[in-house]
N, C-alpha and C positions, 0 to 999 in steps of 0.2 A: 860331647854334649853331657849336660850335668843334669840327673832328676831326684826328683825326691824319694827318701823313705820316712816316713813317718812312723813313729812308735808311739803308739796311741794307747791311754788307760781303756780297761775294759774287762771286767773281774767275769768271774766262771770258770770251770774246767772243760776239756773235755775237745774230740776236735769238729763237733759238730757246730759250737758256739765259734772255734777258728772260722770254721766255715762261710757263717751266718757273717759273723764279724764281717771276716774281709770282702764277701759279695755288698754287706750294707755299703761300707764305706765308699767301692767299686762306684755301685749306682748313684751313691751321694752323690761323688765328684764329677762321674758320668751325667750326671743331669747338671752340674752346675758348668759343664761346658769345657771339661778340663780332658779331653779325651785322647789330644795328643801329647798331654802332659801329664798323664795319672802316674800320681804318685804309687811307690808300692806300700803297704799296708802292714803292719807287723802290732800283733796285740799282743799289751803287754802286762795286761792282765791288770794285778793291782797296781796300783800310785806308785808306790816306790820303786817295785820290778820294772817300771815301765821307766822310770830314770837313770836306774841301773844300764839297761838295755842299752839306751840312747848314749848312757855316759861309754858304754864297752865300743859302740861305733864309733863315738869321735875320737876315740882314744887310736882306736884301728882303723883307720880310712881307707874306703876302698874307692878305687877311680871311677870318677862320673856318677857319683853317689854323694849326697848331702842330707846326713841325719837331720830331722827334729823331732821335736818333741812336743806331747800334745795332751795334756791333763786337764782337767777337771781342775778350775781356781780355786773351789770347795768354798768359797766364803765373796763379798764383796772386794772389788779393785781399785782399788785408787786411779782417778784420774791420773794420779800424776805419776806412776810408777808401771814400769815395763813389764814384761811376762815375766824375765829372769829376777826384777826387784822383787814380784810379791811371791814369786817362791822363794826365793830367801828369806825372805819376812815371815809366810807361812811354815814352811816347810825347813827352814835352815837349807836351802840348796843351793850352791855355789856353780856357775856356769862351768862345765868343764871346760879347761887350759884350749883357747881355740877357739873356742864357738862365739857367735857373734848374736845379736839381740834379738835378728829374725831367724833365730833356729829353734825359737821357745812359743809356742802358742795355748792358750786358754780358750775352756769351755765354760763361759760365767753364767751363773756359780755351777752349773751341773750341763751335761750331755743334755738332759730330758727339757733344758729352757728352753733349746731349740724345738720341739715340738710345738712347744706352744706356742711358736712365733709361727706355725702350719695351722690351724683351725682345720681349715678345708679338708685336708688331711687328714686331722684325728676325725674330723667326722663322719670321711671316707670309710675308715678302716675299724674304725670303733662301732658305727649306723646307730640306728636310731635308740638306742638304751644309753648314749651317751648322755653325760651328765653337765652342760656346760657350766650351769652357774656355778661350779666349782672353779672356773677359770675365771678371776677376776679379771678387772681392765688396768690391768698394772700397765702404764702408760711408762718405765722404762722397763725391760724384759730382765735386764742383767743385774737391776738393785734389787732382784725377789730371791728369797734364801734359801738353799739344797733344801729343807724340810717344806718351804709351802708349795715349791714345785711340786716333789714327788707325794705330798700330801693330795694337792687336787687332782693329778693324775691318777693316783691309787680312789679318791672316791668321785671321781667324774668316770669310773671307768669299771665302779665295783657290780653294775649291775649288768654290763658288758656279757656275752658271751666269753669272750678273751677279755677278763680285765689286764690294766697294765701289771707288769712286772719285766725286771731285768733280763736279761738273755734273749730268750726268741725271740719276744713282740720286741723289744726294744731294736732290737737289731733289724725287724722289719719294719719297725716304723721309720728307722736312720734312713734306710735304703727307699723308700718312699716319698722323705721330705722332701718338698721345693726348697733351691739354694736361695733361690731369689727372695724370700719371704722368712727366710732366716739371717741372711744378711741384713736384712733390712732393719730385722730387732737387733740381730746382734753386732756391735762392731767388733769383738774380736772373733766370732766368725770369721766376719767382713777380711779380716788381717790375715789370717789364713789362707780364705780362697782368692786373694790378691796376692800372695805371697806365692801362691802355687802357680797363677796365669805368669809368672816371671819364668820359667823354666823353658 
């Protein structure tokens, strides 16, 4: 039997954010129904280390074990180009010798879009000092750019008790989100948690 490891971006030191990390991602997947298929978790900190990572497992494969890889797009996707095309395009990064199309996946354009496809959610965890009109009706989730995400999060969230910021809250808000309601804005989500009910 074959399952996944994922090597996932996710910048910080330290091993309490390991921590935080792998418990979010845990619950993510645990809530979106994947429980006798959880992937195992491996953070890889920055962008590049995190390709590194994933390039040293395909390189060395171990049985019953199938790397991917899981970064941050950082910018808009082309309809017509696959996870591995628009990292080469962005990033210069060539698929390592082996790997096949579904071992590359994207978070368009940032980790933090998916929150906002949860309302319910931030407004759970944020309460009543939440700031929505900062949340426009962007009517597609993934053509809104790294800077207006974490722009209306950082001031829909500045009067916050816990405003947003990277590390803790982010990590508690991962492990909180509905799948269903992130799917639904994002489809390469979508390609992800379809890629993982295969196992």
């Amino acid at each position: 039997m074959v399952s996944a490891k994922i090597y996932a971006e996710g910048g910080g030191e330290g091993q309490l954010l390991d921590t935080l990390f792998r418990q979010a991602w845990t619950q993510f997947f645990k809530s979106a129904g994947l429980i006798g298929r959880m992937p195992r978790i491996v953070r890889g900190k920055g962008r590049l280390r995190t390709f590194d990572l994933f390039a040293t497992a395909v390189r060395n494969p171990r049985s019953g074990e199938l790397p991917l890889l899981l970064v941050d797009s950082e910018g808009p996707v082309a309809a017509n180009l696959s996870a591995w095309q628009h990292l080469k395009a962005r990033d210069r990064w060539d698929p390592p010798s082996g790997t096949s199309d579904d071992q590359a996946f994207l978070m368009v354009q940032v980790m933090e879009a998916w929150f906002l496809a949860d309302r319910a959610m931030l407004r759970e965890y944020f309460g009543p000092a939440l700031r929505e009109t900062y949340f426009r009706s962007w009517p597609v989730l993934e053509a809104v750019s790294k800077d207006d995400i974490l722009n209306a999060l950082k001031g829909a969230t500045a009067s916050c008790a816990k405003p947003y910021a990277k590390g803790k809250v982010s990590f508690e808000l991962l492990g909180q989100l509905n799948p269903t309601e992130v799917e639904k804005a994002s489809p390469h989500a979508k390609a992800l948690l379809d890629r993982l009910r295969q196992f």
